[in-house]
C-alpha positions, 0 to 999 in steps of 0.5 A: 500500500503506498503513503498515499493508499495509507493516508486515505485509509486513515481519512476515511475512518468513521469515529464511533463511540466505542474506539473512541473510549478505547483509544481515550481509555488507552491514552490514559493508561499510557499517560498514566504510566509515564507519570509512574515511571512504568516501563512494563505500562507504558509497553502494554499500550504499543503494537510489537511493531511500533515507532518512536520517532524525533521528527526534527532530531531525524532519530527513531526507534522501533518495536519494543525494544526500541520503546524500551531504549526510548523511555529509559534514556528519556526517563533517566537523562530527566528523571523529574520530567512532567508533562503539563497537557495543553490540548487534546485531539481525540479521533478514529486515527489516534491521538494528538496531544500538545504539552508544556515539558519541565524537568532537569537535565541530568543524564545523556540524551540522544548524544548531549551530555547532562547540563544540571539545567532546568529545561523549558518546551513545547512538544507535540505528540502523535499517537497513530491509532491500529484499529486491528490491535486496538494499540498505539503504533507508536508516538512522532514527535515535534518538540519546540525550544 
């Protein structure tokens, strides 16, 4: 299927009332998992095959393991990071999320050493929607300093 074939199928989608508690029941869940530092939560919301991708970084990283490697060198580089919700788009082809981000920079983070610095951005997050597995494919993220 090309991206276009892709894209269309995602347009097209009808919402109704059920998937969208699934998929707003399941953004909780993983909301609340990060808050919790859970790793194992967090994991139970993705397809096996997901991707985390830093759009503007140009790095991604796939399946669980990848999701894995992702949450522990974010959560050990910031260990007090919060994200502040902003607004909140929920639809048949998944979730799109906006948030203020504070934490300190305290450990390694995608090649940059710790600053000991209090850090202050924006970011946007796509959670893509798998209607067949009834998880998220992963996140795309935009961030903004």
């Amino acid at each position: 299927m090309s991206n276009k074939e892709i894209l269309m199928e995602k347009y097209r989608r009808q919402p109704n009332a059920q998937e969208y508690q699934q998929i707003r029941d399941l953004y909780i869940k993983h909301s609340q998992a990060e808050d919790a530092r859970d790793i194992e939560g967090l994991i139970s919301t993705l397809t096996e095959d997901c991707v985390y991708e830093m759009v503007q970084e140009n790095k991604r990283w796939e399946g669980h393991s990848g999701a894995v490697e992702f949450y522990t060198g974010l959560l050990s580089a910031f260990p007090d990071i919060h994200f502040d919700l902003t607004d909140i788009v929920i639809g048949p082809q998944g979730v799109c999320e906006e948030a203020d981000v504070t934490g300190t920079h305290l450990g390694e983070w995608l090649g940059e050493a710790p600053t000991n610095q209090a850090v202050n951005f924006k970011v946007v997050i796509f959670f893509p929607w798998n209607p067949e597995k009834k998880l998220f494919s992963g996140e795309k993220i935009y961030f903004f300093r």
